[in-house]
PyMOL CGO cylinders between C-alpha atoms (Angstrom):
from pymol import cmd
from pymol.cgo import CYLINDER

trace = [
    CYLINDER, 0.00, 0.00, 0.00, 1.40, 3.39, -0.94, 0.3, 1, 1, 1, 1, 1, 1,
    CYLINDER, 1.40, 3.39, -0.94, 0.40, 6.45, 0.95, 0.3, 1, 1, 1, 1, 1, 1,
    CYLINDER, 0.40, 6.45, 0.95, 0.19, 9.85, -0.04, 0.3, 1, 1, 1, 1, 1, 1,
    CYLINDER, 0.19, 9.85, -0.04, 2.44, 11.40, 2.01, 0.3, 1, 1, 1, 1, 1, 1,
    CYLINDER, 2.44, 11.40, 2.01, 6.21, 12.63, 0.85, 0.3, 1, 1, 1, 1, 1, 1,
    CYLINDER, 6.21, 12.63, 0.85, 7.67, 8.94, 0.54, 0.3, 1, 1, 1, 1, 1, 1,
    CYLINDER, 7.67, 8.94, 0.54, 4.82, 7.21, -0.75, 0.3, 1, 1, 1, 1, 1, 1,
    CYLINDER, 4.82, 7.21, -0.75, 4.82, 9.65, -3.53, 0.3, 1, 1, 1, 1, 1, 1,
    CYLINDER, 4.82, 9.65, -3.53, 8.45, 8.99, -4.10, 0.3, 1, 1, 1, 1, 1, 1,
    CYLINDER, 8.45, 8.99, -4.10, 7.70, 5.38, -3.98, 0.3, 1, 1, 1, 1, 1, 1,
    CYLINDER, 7.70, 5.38, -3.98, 5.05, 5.57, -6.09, 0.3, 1, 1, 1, 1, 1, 1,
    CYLINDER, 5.05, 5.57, -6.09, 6.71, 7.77, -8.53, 0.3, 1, 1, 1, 1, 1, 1,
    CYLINDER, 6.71, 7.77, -8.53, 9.75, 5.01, -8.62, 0.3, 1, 1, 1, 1, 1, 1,
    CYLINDER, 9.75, 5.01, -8.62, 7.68, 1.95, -9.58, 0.3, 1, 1, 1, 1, 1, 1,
    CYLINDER, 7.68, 1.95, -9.58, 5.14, 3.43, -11.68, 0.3, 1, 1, 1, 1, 1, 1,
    CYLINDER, 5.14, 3.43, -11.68, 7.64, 6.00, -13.71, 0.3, 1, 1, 1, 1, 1, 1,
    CYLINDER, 7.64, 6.00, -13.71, 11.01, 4.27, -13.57, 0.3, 1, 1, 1, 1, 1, 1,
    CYLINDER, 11.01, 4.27, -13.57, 10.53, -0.03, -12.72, 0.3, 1, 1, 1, 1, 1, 1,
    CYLINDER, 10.53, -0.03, -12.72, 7.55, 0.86, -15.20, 0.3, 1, 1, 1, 1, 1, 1,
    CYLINDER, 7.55, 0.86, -15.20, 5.03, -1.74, -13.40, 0.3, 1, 1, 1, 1, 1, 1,
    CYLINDER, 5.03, -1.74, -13.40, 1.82, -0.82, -13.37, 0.3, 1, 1, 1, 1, 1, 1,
    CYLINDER, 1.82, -0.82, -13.37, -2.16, -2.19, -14.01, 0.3, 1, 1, 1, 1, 1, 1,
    CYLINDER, -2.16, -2.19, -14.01, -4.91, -1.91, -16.74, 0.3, 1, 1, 1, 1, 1, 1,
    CYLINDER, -4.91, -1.91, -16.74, -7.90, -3.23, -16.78, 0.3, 1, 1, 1, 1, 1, 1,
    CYLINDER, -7.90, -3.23, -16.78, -6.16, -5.87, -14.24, 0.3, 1, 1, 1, 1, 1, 1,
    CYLINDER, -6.16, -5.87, -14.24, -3.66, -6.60, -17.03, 0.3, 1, 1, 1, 1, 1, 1,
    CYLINDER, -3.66, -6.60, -17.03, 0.37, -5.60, -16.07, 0.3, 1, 1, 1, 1, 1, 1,
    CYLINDER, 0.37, -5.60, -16.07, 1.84, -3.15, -18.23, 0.3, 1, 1, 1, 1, 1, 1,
    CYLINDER, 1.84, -3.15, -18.23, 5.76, -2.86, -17.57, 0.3, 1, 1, 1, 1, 1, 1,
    CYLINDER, 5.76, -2.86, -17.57, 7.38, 0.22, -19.62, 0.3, 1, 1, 1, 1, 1, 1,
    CYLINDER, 7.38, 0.22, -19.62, 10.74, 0.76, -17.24, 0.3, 1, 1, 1, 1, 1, 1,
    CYLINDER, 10.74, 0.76, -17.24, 13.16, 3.12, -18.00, 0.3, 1, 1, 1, 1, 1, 1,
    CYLINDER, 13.16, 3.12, -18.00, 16.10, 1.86, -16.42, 0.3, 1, 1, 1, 1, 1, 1,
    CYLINDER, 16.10, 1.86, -16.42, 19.67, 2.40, -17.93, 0.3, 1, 1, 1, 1, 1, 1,
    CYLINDER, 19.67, 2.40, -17.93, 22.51, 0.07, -18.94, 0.3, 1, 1, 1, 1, 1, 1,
    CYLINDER, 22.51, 0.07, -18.94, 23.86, 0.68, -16.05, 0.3, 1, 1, 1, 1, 1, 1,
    CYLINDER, 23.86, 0.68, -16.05, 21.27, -0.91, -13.70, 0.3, 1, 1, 1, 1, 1, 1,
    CYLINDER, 21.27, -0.91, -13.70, 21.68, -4.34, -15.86, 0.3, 1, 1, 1, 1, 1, 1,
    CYLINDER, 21.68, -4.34, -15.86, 20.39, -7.02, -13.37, 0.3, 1, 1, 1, 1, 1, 1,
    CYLINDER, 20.39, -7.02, -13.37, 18.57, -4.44, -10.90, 0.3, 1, 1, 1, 1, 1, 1,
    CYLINDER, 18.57, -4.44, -10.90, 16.32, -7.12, -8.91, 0.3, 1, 1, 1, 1, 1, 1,
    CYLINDER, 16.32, -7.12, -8.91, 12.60, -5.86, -7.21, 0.3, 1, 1, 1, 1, 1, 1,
    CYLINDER, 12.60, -5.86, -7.21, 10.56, -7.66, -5.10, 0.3, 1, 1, 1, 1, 1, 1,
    CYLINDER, 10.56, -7.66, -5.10, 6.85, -6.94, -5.32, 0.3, 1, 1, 1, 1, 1, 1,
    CYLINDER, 6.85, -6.94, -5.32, 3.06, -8.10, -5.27, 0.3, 1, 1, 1, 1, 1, 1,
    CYLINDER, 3.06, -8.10, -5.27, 1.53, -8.98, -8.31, 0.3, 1, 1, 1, 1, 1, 1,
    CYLINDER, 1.53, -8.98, -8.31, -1.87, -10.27, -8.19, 0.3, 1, 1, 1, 1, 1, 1,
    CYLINDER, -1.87, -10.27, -8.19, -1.47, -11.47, -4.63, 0.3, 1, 1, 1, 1, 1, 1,
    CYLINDER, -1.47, -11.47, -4.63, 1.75, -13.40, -5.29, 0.3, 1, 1, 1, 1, 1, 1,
    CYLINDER, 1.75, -13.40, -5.29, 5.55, -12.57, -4.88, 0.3, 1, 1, 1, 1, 1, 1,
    CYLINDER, 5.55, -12.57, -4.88, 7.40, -11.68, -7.41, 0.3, 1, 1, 1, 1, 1, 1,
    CYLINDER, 7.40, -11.68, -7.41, 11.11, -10.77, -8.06, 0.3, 1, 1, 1, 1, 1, 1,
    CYLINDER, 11.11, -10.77, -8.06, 11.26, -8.50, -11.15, 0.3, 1, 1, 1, 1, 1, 1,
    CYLINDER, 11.26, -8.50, -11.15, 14.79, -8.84, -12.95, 0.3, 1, 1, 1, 1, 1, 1,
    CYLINDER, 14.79, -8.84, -12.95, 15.67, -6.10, -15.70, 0.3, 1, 1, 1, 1, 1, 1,
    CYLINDER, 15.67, -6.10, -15.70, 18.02, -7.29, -18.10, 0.3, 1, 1, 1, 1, 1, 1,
    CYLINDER, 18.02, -7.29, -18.10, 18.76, -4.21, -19.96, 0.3, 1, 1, 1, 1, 1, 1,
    CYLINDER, 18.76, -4.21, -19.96, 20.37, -4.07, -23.64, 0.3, 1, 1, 1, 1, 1, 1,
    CYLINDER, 20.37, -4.07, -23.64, 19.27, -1.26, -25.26, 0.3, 1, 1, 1, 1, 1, 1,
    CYLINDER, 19.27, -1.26, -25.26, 16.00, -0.06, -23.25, 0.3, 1, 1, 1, 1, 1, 1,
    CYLINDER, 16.00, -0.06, -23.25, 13.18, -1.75, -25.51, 0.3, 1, 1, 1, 1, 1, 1,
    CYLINDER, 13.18, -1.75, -25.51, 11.43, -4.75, -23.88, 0.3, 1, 1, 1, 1, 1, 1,
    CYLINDER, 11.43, -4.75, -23.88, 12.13, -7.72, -26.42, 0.3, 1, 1, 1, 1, 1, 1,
    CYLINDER, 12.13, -7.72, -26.42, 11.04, -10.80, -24.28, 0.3, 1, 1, 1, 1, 1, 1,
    CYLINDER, 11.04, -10.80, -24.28, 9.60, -11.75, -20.99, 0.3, 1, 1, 1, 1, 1, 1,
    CYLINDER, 9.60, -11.75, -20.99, 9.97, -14.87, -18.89, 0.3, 1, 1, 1, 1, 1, 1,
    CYLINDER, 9.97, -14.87, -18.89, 7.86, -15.65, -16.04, 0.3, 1, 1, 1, 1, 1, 1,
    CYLINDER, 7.86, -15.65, -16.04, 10.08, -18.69, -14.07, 0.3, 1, 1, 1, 1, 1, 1,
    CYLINDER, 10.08, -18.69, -14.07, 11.59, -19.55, -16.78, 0.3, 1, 1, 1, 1, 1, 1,
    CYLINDER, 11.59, -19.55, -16.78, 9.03, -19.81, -19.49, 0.3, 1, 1, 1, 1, 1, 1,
    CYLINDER, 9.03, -19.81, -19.49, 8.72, -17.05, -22.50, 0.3, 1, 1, 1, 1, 1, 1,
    CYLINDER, 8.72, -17.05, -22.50, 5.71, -15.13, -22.42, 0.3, 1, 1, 1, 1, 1, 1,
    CYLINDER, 5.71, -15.13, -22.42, 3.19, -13.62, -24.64, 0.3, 1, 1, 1, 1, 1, 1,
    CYLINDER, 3.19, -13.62, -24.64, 2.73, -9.93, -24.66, 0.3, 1, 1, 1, 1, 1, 1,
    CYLINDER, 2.73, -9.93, -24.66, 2.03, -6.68, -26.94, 0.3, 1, 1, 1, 1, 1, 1,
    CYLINDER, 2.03, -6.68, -26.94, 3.54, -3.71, -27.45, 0.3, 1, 1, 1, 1, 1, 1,
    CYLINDER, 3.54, -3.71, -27.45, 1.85, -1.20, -25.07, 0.3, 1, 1, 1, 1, 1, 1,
    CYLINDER, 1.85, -1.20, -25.07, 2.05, 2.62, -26.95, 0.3, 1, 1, 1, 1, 1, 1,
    CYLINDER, 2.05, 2.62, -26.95, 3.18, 5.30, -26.05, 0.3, 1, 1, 1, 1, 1, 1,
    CYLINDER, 3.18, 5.30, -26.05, 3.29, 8.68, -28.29, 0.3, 1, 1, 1, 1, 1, 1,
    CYLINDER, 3.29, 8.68, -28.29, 6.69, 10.11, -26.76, 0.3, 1, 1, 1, 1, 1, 1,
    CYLINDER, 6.69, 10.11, -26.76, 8.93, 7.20, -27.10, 0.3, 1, 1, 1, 1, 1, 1,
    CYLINDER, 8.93, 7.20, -27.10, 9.64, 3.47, -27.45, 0.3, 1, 1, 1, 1, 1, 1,
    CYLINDER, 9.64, 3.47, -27.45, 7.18, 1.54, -24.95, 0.3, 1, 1, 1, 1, 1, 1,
    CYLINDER, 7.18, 1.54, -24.95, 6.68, -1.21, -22.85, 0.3, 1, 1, 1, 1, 1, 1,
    CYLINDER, 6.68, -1.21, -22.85, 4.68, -4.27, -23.01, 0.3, 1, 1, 1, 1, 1, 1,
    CYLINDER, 4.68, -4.27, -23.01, 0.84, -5.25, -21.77, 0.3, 1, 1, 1, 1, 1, 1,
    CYLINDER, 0.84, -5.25, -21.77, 0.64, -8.65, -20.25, 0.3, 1, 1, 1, 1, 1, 1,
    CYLINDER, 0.64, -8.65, -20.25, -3.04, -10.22, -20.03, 0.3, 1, 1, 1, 1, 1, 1,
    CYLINDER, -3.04, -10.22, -20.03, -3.63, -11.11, -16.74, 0.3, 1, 1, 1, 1, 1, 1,
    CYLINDER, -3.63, -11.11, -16.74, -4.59, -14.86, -17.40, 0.3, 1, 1, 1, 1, 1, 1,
    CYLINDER, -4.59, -14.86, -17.40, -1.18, -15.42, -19.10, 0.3, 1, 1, 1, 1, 1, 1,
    CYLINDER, -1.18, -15.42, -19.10, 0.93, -14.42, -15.54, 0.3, 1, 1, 1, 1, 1, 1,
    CYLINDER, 0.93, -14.42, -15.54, -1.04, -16.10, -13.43, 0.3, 1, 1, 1, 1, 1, 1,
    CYLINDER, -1.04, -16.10, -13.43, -1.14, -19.67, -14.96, 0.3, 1, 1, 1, 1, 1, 1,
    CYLINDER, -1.14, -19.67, -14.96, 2.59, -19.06, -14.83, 0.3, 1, 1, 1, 1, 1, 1,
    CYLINDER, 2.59, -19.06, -14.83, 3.00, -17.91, -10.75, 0.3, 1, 1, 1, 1, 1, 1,
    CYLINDER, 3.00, -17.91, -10.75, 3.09, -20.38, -7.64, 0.3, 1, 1, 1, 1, 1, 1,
    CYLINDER, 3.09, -20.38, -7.64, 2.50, -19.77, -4.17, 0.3, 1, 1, 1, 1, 1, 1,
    CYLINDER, 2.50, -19.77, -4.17, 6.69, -19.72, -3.64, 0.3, 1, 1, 1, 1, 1, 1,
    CYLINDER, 6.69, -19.72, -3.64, 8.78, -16.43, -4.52, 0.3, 1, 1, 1, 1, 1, 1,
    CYLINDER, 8.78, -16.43, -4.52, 7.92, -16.31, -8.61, 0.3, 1, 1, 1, 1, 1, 1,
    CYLINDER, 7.92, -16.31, -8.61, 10.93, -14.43, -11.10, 0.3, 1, 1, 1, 1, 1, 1,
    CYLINDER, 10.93, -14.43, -11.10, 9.85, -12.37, -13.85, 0.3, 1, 1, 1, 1, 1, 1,
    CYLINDER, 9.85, -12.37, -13.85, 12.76, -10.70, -15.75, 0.3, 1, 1, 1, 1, 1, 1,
    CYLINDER, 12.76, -10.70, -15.75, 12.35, -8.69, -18.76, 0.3, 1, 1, 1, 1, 1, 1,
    CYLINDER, 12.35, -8.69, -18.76, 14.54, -8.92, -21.25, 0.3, 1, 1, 1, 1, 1, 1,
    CYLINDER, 14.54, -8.92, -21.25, 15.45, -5.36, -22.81, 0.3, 1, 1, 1, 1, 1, 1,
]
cmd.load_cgo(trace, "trace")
């Protein structure tokens, strides 16, 4: 839960804006903007009541795969006017993929 006061704005701020993880329509969308430098940045988070260790392998910034433990996984392109975007992820296709242990979903960039 992320309150509105000074560091829950922060906090929201950082994993909406830069780890890019957010929901539509109960679907993820992940568009992160993390640099080269942060290649192999782990976060641990909640997704759809299950833990989840988000693993950004970063390349060159644009999300070209997605594995949730272990196994690829189907997305789209999610758009975005100002520049190269991230991916929507129907909710059905994560969660026949997550199990009650800690889950790992690294995007591949």
């Amino acid at each position: 839960r992320i309150y509105s006061s000074g560091p829950g704005i922060y906090l929201n701020q950082l994993i909406t804006n830069v780890l890019g993880i957010r929901f539509e329509n109960m679907d993820l969308v992940l568009d992160p903007v993390i640099p080269k430098d942060l290649d192999g940045l782990e976060f641990e988070y909640i997704i759809y009541g299950k833990r989840v260790k988000l693993v950004y392998r970063v390349a060159d910034g644009k999300i070209k795969g997605l594995r949730i433990n272990g196994q690829d996984t189907s997305f789209q392109s999610h758009k975005n006017l100002y520049r190269s975007s991230g991916v929507h992820v129907k909710k059905e296709d994560i969660e026949e993929k997550l199990t009650s242990e800690l889950n790992t979903i690294e995007i591949l960039m």
